[in-house]
N, C-alpha and C positions, 0 to 999 in steps of 0.2 A: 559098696555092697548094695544088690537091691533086692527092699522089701514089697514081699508080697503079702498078702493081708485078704481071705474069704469075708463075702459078706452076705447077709441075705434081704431081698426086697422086702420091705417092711409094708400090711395091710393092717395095722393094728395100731391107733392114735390113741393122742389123748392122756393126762398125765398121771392116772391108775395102770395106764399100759406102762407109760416110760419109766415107771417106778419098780413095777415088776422083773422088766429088762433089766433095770440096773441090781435089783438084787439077787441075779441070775448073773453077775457078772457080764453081762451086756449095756450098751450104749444105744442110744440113736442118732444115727446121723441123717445127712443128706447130703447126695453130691450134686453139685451145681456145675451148669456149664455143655459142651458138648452139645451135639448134636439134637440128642433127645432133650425132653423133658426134663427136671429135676427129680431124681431118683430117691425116695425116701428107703434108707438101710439100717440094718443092725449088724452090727458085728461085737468081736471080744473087747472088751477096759482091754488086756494085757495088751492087745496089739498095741493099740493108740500110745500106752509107755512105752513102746518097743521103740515105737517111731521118735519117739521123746526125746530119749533117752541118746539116740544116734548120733554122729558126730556136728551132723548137718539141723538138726532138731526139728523145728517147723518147715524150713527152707526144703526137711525132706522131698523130692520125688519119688512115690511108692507107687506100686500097681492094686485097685482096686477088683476083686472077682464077683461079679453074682449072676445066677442063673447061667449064659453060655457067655456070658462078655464078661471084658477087662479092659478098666482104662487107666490110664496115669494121669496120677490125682498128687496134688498137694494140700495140707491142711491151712484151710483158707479162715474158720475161727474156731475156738474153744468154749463152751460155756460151762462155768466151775461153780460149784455152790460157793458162796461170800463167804462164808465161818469154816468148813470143811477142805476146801478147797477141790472139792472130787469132782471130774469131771462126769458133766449132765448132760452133754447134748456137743453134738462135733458136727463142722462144716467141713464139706471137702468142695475142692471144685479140680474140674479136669484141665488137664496141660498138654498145649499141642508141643510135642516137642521137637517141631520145627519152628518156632515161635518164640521172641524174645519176651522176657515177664520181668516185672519188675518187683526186688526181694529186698528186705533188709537184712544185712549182715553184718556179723558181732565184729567189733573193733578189738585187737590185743598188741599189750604193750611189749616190745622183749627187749632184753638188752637195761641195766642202771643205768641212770642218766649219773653225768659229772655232775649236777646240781644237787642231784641228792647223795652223791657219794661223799663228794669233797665241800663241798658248799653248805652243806645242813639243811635246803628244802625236803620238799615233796612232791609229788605224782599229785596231781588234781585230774581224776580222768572227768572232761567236762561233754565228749558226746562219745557214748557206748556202741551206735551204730552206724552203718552207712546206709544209703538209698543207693542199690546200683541196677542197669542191667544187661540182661546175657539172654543164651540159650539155658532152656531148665537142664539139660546136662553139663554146664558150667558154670554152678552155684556154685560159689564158694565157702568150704565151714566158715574161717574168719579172714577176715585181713589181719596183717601183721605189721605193726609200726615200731619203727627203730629208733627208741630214746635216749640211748647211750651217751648220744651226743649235745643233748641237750643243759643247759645251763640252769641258773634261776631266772625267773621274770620268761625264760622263751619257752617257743609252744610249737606244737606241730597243727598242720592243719589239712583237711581232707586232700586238696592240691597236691601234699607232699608224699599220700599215699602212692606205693606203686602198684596197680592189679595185675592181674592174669589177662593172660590173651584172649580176646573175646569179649573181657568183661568191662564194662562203660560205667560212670560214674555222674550217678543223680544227684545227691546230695550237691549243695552249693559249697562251691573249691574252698570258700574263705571260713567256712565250719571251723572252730578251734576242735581241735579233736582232745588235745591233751598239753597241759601245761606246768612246768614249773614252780611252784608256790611257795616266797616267805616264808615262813611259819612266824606266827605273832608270838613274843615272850609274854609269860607272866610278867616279868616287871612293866613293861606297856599297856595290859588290860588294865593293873592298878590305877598307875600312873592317868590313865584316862577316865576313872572313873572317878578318882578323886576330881582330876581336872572338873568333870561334869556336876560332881557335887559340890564344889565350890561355887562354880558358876550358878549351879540353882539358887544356894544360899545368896548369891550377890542378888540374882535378879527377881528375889520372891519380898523383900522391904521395898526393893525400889517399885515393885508392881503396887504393894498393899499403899505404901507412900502415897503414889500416884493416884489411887483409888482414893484416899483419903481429899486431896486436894481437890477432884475430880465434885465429889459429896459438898464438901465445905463450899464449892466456887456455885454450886447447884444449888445452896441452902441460902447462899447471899442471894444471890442472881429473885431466887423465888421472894425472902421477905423485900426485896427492892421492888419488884413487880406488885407484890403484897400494898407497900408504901404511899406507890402509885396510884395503885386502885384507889385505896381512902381518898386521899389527895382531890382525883375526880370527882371521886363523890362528894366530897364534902363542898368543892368547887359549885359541884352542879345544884347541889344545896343551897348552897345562899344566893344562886344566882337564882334559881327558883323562888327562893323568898323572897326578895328581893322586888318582883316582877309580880308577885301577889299582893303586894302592900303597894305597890302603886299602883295599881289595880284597882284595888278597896276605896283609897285615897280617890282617886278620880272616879268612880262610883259616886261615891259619899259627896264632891264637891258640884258633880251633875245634878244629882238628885236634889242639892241644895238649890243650886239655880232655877231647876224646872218650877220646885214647889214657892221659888219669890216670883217666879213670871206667873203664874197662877194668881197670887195672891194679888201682881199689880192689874192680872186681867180684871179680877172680880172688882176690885177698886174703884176703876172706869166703867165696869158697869154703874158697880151703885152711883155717880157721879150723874 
């Protein structure tokens, strides 16, 4: 099916305008691309859900109208209010459609695999889309991958995908696209968390332990150091007094000499 969608050139900015528009059940877009300029537009909210909504969704190619032209446009981004989710403001951009584009496209599972049928896993879908490319009239809604066949522990991977004629494949071959999965019992969550609380209890004495010896080997080590110190000092102590009293001593025994060679000068005088 293709949609067509009126629009009209937009001369009125600014986000008292854009606000207006949207309570009027209108949008603003802008289409990017093409020939011309970047074309600022307004068209209807319903349409853009219309598009949405389609089997192809964003991947849509639609025809855009305003004034005397029409181009083929696909929507290139969304901007949604965060709390609301309403959309505020839409990008389009133009598509030549002799020209290959590059689209992502939704991956689907079909077919029970034996792994979860007879086995007791599960489906772990681990990549939702692919990177491919084509011409823009042969987008694909989804790919379709066959899990029938698969077991537990095995997986499928982008490689294993087959496409449509035309269409080429971006994504890198060795992508897990989809997997098989164990499922962990309740008795194992237990079983490991006791494991784990055991182990804490083992290894939270031998830490405080550790810490303790740690303290004690630090509080020797320091009064040894402590020890030490005195030791020198008191060393340097008496070797200092020691070196002062004979000091004083040979002082005291000079000064006795000087003042008996005095006395024998004067002696000889008087003589």
């Amino acid at each position: 099916m293709s949609f067509k969608i009126k629009a009209e050139k937009r001369d009125v900015f600014g986000k008292n305008a854009s606000r207006r528009l949207r309570r009027e059940g209108m949008i603003p877009a802008i289409l990017y691309g093409g020939d011309a300029s970047n074309v600022p537009l307004t068209l209807r909210k319903q349409d853009v859900f219309m598009i949405l909504r389609s089997d192809t969704g964003e991947n849509t190619v639609f025809q855009v109208s305003f004034d005397s032209e029409s181009r083929d446009v696909m929507i290139k981004e969304l901007q949604r209010d965060p709390v609301t989710d309403e959309i505020l403001h839409a990008d389009f951009i133009h598509i030549a459609m002799d020209k290959v584009i590059q689209v992502s496209v939704p991956v689907v599972s079909v077919g029970e695999a034996v792994g979860v049928k007879a086995e007791g896993g599960f489906v772990d879908f681990i990549t939702r889309e692919v990177e491919v490319e084509c011409l823009p009239k042969d987008i694909p809604e989804h790919i379709e991958i066959d899990i029938s066949g698969l077991h537990l522990r095995q997986s499928l991977k982008a490689e294993d995908i087959t496409l449509p004629e035309g269409v080429k494949l971006i994504t890198s071959s060795d992508t897990i696209l989809v997997m098989i999965e164990v499922p962990v019992k309740e008795e194992e969550i237990e079983v490991e968390e006791e494991v784990e609380e055991v182990i804490a209890e083992e290894e939270e004495p031998e830490v405080i332990g550790k810490e303790k010896l740690e303290k004690e080997k630090e509080g020797e080590e320091a009064e040894e150091e402590k020890r030490g110190k005195e030791a020198k000092e008191e060393k340097r102590g008496k070797e200092a007094g020691e070196t002062r009293q004979e000091k004083r001593g040979r002082e005291a025994k000079e000064a006795r000499e000087e003042k008996r060679e005095r006395e024998e000068e004067k002696a000889k005088e008087k003589e």
